[in-house]
MIDOSE-1310 file (N, C-alpha, C; in nm, 2 decimals, decimal comma, always signed):
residues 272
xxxx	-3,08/-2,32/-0,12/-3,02/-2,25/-0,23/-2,87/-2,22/-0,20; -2,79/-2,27/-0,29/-2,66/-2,27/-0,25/-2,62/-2,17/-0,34; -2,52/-2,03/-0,33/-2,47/-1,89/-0,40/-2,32/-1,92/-0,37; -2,27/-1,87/-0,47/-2,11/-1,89/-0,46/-2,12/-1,70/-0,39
xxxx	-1,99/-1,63/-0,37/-1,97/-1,53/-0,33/-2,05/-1,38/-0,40; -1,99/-1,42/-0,54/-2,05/-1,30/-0,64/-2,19/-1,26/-0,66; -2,24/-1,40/-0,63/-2,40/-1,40/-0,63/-2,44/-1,37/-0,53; -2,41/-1,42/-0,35/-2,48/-1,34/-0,29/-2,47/-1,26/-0,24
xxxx	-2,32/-1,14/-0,30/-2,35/-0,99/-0,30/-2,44/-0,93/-0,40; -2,48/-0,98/-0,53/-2,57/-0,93/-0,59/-2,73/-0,98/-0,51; -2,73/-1,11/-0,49/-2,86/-1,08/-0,44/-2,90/-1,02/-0,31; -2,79/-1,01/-0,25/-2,86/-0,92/-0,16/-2,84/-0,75/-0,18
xxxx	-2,80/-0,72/-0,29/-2,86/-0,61/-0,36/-2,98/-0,58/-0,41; -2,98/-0,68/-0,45/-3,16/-0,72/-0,53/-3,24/-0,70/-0,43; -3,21/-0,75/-0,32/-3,30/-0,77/-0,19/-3,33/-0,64/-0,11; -3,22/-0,56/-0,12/-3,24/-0,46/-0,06/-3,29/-0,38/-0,16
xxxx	-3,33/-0,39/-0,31/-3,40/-0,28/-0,41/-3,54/-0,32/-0,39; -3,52/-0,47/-0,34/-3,70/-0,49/-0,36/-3,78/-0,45/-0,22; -3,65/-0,43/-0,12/-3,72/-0,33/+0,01/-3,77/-0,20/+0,01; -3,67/-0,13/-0,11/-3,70/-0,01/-0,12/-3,84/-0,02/-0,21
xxxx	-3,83/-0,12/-0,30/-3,96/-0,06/-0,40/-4,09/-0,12/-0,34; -4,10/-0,19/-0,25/-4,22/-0,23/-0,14/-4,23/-0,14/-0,07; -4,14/-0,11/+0,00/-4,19/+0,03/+0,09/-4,27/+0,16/+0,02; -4,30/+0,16/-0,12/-4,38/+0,22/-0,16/-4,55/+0,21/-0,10
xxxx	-4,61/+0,27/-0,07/-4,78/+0,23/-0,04/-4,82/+0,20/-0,12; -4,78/+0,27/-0,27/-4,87/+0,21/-0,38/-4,85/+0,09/-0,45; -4,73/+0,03/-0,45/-4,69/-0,06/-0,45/-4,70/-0,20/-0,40; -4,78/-0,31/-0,50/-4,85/-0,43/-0,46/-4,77/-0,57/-0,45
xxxx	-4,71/-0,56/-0,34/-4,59/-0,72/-0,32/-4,61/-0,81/-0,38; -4,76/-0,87/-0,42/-4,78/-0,98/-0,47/-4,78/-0,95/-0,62; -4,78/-0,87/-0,64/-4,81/-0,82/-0,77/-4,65/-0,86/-0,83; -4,58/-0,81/-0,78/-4,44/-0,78/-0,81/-4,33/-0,95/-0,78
xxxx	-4,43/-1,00/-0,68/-4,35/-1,17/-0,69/-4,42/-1,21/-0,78; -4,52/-1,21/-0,82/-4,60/-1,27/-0,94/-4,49/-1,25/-1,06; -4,49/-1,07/-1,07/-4,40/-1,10/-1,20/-4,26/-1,14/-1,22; -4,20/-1,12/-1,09/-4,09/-1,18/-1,04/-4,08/-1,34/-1,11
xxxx	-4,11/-1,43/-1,07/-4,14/-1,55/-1,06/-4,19/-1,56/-1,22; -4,31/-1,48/-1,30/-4,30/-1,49/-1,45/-4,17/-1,52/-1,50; -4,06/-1,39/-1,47/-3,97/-1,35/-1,53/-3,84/-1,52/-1,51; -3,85/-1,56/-1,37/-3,80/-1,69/-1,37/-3,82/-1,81/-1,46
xxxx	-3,93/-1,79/-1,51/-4,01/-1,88/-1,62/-3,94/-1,86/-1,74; -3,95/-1,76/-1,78/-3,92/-1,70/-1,93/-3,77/-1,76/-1,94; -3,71/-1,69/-1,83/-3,55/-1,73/-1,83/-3,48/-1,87/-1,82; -3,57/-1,91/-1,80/-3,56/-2,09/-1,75/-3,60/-2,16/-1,89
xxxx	-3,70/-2,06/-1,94/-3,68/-2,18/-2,10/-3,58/-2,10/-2,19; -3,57/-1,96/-2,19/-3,46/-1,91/-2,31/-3,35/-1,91/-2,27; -3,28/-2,01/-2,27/-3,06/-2,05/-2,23/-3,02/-1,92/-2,26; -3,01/-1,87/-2,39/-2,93/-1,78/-2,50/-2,95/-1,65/-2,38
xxxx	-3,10/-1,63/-2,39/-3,12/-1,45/-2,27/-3,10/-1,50/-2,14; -3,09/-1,58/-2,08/-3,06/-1,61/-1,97/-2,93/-1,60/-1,98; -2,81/-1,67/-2,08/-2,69/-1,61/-2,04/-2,66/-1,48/-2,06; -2,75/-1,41/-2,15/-2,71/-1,24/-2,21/-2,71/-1,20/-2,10
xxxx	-2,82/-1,21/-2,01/-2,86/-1,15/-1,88/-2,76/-1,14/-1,81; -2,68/-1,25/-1,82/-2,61/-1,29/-1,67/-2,46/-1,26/-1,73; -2,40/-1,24/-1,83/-2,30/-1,18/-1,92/-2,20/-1,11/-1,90; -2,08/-1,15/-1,77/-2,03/-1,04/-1,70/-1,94/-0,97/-1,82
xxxx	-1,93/-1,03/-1,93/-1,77/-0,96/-2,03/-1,90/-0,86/-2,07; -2,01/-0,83/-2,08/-2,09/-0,74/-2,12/-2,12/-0,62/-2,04; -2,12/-0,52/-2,07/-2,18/-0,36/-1,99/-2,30/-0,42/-1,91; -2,28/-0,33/-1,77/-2,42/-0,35/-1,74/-2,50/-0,27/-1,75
xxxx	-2,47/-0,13/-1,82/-2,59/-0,07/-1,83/-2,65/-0,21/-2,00; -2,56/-0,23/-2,06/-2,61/-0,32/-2,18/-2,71/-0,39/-2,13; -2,69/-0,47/-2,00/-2,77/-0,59/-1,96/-2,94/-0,54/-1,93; -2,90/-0,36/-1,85/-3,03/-0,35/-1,82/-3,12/-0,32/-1,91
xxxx	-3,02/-0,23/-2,03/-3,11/-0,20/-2,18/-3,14/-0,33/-2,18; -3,14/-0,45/-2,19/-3,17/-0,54/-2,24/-3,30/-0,62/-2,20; -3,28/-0,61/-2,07/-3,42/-0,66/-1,99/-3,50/-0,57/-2,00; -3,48/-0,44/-1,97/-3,58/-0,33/-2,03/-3,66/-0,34/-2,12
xxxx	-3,60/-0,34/-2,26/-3,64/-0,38/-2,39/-3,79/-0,47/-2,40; -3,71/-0,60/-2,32/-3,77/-0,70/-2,30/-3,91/-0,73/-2,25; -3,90/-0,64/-2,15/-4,00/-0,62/-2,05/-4,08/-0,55/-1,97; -4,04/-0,40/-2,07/-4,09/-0,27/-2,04/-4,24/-0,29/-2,10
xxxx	-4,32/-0,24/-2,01/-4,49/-0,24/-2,07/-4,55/-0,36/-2,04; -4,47/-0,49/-2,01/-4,53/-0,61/-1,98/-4,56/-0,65/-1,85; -4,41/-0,59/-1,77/-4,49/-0,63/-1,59/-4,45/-0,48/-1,59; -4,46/-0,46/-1,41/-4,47/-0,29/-1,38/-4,32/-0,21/-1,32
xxxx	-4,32/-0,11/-1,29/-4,20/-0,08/-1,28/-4,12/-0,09/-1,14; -4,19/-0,16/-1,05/-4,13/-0,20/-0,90/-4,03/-0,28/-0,96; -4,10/-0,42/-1,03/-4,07/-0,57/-1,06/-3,93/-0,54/-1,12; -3,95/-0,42/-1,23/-3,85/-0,37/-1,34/-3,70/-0,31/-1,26
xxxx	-3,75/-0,24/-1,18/-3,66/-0,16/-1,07/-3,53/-0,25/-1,03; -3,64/-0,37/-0,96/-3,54/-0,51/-0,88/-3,46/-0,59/-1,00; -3,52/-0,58/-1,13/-3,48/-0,62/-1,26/-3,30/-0,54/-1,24; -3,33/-0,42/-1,31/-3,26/-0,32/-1,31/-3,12/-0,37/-1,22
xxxx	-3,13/-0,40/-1,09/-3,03/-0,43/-0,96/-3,02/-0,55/-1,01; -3,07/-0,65/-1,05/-3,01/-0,82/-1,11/-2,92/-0,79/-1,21; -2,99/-0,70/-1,29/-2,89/-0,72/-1,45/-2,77/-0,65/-1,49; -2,76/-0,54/-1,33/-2,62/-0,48/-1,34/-2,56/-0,53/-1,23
xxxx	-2,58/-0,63/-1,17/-2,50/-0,67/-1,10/-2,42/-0,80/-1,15; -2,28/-0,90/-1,05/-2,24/-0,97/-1,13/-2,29/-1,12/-1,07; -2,34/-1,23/-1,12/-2,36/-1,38/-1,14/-2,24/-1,40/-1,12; -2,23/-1,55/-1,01/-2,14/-1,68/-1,05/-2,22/-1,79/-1,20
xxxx	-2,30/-1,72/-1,18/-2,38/-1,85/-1,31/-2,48/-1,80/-1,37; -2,56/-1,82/-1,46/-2,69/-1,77/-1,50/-2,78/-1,82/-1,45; -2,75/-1,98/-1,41/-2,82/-2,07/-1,29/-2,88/-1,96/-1,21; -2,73/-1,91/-1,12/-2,77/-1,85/-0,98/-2,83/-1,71/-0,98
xxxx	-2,82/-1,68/-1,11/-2,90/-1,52/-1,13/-3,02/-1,57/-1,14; -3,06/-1,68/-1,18/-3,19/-1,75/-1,20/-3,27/-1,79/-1,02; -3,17/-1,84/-1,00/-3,22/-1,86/-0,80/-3,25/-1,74/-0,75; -3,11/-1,63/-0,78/-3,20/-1,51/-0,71/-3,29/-1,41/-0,74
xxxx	-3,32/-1,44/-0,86/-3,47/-1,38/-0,91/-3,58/-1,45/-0,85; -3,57/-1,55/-0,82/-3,69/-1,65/-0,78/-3,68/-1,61/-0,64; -3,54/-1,60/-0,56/-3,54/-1,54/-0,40/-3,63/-1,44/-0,35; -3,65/-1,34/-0,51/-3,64/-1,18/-0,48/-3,80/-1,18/-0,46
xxxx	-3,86/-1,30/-0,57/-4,01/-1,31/-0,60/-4,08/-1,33/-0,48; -4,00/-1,47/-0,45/-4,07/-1,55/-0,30/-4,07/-1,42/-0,19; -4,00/-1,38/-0,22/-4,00/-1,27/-0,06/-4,11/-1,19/-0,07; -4,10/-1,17/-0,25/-4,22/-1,04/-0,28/-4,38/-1,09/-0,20
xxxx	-4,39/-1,22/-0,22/-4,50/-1,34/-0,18/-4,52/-1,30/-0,07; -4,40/-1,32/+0,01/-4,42/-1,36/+0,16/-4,44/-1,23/+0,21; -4,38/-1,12/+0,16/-4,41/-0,96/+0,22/-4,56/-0,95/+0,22; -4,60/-1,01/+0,10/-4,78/-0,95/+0,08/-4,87/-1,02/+0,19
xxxx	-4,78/-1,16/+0,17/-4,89/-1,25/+0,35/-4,84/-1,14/+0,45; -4,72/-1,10/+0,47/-4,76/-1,06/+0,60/-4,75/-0,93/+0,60; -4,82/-0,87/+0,49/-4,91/-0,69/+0,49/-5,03/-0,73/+0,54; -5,11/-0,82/+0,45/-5,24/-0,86/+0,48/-5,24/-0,99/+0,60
xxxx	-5,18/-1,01/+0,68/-5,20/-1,08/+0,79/-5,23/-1,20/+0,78; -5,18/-1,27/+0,68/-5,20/-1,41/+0,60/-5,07/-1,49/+0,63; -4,96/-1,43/+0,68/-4,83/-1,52/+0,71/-4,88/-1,68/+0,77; -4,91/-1,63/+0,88/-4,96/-1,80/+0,93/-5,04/-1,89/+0,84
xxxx	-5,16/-1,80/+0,79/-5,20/-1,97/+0,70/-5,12/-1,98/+0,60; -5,07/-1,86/+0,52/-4,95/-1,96/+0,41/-4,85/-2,03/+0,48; -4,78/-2,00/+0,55/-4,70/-2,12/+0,63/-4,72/-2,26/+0,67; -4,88/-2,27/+0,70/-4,97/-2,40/+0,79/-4,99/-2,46/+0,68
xxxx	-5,03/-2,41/+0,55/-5,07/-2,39/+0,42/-4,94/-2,50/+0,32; -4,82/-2,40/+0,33/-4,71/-2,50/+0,24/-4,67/-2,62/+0,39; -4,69/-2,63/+0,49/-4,64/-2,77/+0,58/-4,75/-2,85/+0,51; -4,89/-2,81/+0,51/-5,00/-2,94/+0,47/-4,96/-2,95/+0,35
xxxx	-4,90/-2,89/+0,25/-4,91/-2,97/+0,06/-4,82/-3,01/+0,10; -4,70/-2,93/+0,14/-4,56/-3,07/+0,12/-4,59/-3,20/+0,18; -4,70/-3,22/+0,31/-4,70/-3,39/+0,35/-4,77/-3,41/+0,24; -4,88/-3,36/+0,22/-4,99/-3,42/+0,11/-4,91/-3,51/-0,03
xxxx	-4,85/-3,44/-0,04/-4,77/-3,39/-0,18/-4,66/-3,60/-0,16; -4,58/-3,55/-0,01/-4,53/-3,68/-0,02/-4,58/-3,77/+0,04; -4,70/-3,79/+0,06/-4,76/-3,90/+0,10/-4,83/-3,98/+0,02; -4,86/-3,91/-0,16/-4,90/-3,96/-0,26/-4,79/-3,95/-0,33
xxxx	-4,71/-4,12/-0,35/-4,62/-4,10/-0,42/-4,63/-4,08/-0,58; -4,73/-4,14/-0,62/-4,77/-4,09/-0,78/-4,80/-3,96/-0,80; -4,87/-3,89/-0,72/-4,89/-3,75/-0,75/-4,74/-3,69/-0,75; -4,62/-3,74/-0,64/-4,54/-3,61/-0,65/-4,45/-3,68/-0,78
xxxx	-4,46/-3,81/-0,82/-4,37/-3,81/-0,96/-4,41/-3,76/-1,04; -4,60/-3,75/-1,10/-4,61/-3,68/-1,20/-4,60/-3,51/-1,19; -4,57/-3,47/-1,06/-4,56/-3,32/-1,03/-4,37/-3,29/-1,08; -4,33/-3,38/-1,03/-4,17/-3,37/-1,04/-4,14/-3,45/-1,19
xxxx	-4,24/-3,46/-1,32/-4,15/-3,53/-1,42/-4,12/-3,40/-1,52; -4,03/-3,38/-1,57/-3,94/-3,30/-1,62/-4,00/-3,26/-1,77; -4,06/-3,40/-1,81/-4,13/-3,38/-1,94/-4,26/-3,35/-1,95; -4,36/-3,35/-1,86/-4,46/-3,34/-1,85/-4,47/-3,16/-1,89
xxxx	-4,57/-3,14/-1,97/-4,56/-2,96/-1,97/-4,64/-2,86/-1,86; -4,58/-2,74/-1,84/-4,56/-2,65/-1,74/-4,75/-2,63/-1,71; -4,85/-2,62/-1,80/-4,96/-2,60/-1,77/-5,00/-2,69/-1,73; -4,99/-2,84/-1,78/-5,05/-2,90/-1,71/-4,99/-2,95/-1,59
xxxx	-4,90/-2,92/-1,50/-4,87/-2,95/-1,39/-4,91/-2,84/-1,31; -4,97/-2,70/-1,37/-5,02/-2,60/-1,29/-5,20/-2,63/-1,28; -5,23/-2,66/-1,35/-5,39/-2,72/-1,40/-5,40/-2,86/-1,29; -5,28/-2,95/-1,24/-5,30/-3,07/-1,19/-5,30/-3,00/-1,05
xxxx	-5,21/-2,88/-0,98/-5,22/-2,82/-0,87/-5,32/-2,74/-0,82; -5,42/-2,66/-0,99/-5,56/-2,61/-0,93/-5,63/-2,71/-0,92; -5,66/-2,79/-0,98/-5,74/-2,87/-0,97/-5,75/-2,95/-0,77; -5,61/-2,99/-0,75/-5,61/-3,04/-0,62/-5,68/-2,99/-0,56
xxxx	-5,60/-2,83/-0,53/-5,62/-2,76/-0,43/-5,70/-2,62/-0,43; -5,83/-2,66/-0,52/-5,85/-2,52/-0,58/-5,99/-2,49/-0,47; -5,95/-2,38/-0,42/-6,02/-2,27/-0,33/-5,96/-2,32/-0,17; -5,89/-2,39/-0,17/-5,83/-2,43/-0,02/-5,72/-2,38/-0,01
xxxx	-5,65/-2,32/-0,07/-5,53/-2,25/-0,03/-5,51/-2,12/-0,06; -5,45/-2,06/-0,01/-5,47/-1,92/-0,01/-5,39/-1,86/-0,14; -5,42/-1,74/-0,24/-5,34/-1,69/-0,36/-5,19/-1,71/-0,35; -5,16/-1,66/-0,23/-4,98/-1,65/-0,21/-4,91/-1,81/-0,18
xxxx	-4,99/-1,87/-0,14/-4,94/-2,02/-0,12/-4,93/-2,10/-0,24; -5,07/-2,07/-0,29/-5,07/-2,16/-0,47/-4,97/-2,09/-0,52; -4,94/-2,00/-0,57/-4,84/-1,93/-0,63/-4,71/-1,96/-0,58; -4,66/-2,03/-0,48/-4,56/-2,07/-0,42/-4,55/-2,22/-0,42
xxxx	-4,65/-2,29/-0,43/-4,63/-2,40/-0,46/-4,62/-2,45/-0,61; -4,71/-2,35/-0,74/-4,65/-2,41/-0,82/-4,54/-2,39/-0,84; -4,44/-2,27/-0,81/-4,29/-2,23/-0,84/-4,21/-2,35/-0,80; -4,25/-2,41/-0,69/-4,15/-2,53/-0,60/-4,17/-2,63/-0,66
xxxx	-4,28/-2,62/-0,71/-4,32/-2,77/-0,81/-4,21/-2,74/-0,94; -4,23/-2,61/-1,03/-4,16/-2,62/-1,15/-4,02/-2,60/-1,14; -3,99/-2,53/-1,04/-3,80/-2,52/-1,03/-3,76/-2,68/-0,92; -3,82/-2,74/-0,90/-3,74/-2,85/-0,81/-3,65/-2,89/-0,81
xxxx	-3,63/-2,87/-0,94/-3,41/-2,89/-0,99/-3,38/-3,05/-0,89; -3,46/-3,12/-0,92/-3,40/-3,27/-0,93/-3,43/-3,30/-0,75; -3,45/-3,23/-0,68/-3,49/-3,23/-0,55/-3,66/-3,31/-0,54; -3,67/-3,33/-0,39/-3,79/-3,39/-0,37/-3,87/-3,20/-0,40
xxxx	-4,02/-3,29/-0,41/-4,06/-3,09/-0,43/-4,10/-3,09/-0,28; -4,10/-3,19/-0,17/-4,15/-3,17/-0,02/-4,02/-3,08/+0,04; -3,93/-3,12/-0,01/-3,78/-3,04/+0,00/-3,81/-2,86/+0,02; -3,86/-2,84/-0,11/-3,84/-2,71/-0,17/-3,97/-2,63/-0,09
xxxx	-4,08/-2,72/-0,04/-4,20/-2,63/+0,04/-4,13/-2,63/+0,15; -4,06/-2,73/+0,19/-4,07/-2,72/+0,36/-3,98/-2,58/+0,35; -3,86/-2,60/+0,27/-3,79/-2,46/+0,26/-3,84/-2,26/+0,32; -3,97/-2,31/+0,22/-4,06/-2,20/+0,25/-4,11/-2,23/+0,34
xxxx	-4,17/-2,30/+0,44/-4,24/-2,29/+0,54/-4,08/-2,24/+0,62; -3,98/-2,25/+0,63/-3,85/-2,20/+0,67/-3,88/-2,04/+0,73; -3,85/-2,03/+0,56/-3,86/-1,90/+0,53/-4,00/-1,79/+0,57; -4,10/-1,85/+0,57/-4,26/-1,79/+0,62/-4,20/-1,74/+0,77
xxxx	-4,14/-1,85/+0,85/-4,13/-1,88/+0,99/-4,00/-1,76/+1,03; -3,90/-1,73/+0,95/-3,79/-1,70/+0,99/-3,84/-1,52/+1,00; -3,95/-1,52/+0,85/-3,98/-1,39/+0,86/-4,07/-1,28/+1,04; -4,07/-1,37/+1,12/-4,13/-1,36/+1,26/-4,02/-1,40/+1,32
xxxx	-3,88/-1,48/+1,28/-3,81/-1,47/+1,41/-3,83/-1,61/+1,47; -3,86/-1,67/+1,39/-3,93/-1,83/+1,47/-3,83/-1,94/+1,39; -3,83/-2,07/+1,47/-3,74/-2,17/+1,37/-3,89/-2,30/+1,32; -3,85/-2,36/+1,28/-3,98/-2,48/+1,24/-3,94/-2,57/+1,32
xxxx	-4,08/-2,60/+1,41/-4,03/-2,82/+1,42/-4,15/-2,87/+1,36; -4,09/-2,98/+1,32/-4,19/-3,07/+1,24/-4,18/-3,21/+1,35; -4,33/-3,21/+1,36/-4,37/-3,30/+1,46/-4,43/-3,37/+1,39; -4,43/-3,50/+1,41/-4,49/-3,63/+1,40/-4,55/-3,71/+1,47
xxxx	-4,70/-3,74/+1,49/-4,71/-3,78/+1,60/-4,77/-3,91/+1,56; -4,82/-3,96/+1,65/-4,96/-4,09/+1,61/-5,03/-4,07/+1,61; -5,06/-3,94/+1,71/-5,24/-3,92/+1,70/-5,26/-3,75/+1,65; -5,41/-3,74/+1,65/-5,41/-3,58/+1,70/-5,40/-3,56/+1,82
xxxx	-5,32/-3,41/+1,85/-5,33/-3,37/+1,97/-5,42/-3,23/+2,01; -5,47/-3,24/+2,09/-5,55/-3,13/+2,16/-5,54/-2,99/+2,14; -5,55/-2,90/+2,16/-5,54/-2,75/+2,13/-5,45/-2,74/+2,26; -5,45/-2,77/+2,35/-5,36/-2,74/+2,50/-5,25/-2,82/+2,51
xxxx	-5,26/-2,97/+2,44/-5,13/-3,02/+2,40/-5,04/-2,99/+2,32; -5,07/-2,99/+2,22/-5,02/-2,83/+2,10/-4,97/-2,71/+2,15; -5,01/-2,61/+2,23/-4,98/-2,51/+2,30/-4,87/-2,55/+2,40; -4,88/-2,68/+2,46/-4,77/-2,74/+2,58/-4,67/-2,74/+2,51
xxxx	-4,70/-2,79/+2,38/-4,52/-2,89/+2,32/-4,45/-2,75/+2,29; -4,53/-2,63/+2,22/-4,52/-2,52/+2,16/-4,44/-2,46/+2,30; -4,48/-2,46/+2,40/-4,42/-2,36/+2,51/-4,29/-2,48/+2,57; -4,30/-2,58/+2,55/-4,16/-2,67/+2,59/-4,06/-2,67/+2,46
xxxx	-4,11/-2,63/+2,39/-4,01/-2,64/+2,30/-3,94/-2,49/+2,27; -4,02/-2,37/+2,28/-3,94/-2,25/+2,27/-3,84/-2,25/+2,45; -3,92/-2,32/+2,50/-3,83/-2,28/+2,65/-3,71/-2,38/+2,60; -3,67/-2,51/+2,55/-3,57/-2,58/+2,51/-3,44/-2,53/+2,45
xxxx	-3,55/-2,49/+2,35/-3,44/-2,38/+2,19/-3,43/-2,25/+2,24; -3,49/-2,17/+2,40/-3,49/-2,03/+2,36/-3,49/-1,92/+2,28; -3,61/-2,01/+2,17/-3,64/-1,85/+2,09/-3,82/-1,96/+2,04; -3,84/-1,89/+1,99/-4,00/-1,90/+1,96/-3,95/-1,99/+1,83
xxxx	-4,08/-2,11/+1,86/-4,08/-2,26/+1,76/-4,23/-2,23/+1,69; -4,22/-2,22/+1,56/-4,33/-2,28/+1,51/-4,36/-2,45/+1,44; -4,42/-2,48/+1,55/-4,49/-2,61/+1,51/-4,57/-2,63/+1,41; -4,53/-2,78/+1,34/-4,64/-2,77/+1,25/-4,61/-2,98/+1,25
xxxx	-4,76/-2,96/+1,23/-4,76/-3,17/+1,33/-4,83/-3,22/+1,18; -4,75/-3,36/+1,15/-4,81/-3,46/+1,04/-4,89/-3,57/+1,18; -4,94/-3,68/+1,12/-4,98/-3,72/+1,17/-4,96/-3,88/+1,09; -4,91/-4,01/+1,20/-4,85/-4,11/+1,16/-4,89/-4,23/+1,24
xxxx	-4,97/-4,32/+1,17/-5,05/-4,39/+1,32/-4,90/-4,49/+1,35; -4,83/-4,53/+1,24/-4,73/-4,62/+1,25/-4,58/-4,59/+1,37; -4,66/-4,48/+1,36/-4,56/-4,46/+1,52/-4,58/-4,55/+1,66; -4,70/-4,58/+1,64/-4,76/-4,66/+1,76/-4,81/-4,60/+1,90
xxxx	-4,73/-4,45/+1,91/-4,73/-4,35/+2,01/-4,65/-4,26/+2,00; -4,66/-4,20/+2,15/-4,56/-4,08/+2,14/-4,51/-3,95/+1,97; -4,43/-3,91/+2,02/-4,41/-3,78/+1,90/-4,23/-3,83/+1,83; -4,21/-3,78/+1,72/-4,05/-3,74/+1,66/-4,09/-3,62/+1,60
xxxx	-3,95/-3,55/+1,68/-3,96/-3,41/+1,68/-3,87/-3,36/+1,57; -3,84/-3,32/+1,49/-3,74/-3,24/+1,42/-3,73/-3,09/+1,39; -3,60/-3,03/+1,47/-3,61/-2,89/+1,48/-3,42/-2,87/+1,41; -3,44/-2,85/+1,25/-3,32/-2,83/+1,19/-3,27/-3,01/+1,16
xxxx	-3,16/-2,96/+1,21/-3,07/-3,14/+1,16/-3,13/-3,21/+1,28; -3,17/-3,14/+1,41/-3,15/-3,21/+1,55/-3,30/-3,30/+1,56; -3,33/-3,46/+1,56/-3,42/-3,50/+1,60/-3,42/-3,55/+1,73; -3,55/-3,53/+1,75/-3,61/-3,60/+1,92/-3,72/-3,67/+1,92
xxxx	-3,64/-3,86/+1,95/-3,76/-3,93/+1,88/-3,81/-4,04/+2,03; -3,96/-3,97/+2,02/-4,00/-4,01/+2,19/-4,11/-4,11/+2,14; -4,09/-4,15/+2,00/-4,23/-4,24/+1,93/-4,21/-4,37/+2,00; -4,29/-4,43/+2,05/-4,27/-4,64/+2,01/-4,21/-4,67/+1,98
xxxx	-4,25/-4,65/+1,82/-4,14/-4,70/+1,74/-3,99/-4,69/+1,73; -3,96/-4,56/+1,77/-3,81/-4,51/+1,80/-3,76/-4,58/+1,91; -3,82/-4,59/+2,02/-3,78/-4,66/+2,14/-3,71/-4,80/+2,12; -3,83/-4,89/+1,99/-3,84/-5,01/+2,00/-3,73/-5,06/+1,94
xxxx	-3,66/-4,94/+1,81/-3,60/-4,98/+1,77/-3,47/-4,90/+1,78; -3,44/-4,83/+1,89/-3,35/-4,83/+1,96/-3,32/-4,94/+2,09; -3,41/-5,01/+2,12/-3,36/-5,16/+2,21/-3,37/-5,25/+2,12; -3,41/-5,26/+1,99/-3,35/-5,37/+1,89/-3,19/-5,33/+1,87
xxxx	-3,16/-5,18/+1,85/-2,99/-5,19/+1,82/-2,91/-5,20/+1,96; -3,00/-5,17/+2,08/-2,88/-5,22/+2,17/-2,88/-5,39/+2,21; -2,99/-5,44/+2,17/-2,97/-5,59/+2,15/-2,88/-5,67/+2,09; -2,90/-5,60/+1,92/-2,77/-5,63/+1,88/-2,64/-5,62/+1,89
């Protein structure tokens, strides 16, 4: 997600109201990305209230009467609170007031995995749909076509994956499916698997291997690779017989490619 200046002082305004209204006890995180993420919807098909919203020649108490109005009675008043901090604050775009509502949601998501101690499988959770996702290339065009309508691309994602993924993951995958904004949607999960991992302090490598590996091989690569990067790696391994062997490692931009195949065709370019 790319924010010009204006936007990400407002959203991290937003971010810090939605800390304060989580730190409530009574107060239900998933509840509040849920409606979060509604509110992304609504705004994404109405242009006209999406720009009112985002309106800097307009008052901002105007803006928040306005989402108020809108939306008072329908979600609850955490969601409304973080509302309130979006709609008096000021947008580079109604685009990016649109991104950081969806920011404010996802966090709401990821706060509730890791109340209830679910972080790791949502994380393990969006690495397996993003391969799944692009390793069937007809499934991710009809997930990524623009005309297809919003239910039934959420009906095509219960159906996949229905009772195998945890509430906060489905609910994160269909958001990545309907905002893709012209991106791969493997793009937009691995994102969150990012973000799952950053919330612990961790970076992602995405490992590729040829085979399965062992529970002690896994743990080896896991302990050579935080001693490499010095900070703690969460791994998460596809699996590729066309490798022929060995692993490709990717941690950020940096790959480390110890496959066969990489080898082989690294002495085909020094041949040539």
């Amino acid at each position: 997600m790319t924010l010009h200046a204006a936007s990400r002082e407002s959203l991290a305004l937003a971010e810090t109201r939605l800390g304060e209204v989580l730190s409530d006890a009574g107060t239900d995180p998933a509840t509040v990305g849920v409606e979060l993420l509604s509110v992304v919807e609504l705004l994404g098909r109405e242009v006209g209230l999406r720009r009112a919203v985002s309106d800097a020649s307009a008052e901002p108490e105007a803006r928040q009467r306005l989402v108020r109005s809108l939306l008072e009675g329908k979600i609850s008043e955490p969601a409304l609170k973080v509302l309130d901090s979006v709609a008096t604050n000021r947008w580079s775009s109604p685009r990016e007031m649109l991104d950081g509502i969806e920011a404010a949601g996802r966090s709401a998501l990821l706060t509730s995995a890791e109340k209830t101690g679910n972080l790791d499988t949502v994380e393990s959770q969006l690495f397996r749909t993003a391969r799944i996702i692009a390793g069937e290339p007809e499934l991710e065009r009809a997930l990524a076509d623009q005309a297809a309508p919003i239910e039934a691309k959420r009906k095509l994602v219960r159906g996949l994956f229905a009772d195998r993924l945890d509430v906060v993951t489905e609910t994160l995958v269909e958001q990545a499916i309907l905002r893709h904004q012209g991106r791969g949607i493997g793009v937009g999960l691995d994102e969150l698997v990012e973000l799952a991992a950053q919330r612990r302090d961790r970076s992602v490598a995405r490992v590729t291997s040829a085979s399965e590996l062992s529970a002690e091989q896994h743990a080896l690569l896991s302990e050579k690779l935080n001693r490499i990067y010095g900070r703690q790696i969460a791994v998460h391994i596809e699996i590729d017989p066309g490798l022929g062997g060995g692993l490709v490692i990717r941690v950020g931009d940096e790959v480390i490619d110890g496959s066969a195949a990489g080898r082989i065709a690294e002495l085909r370019r020094q041949l040539a």
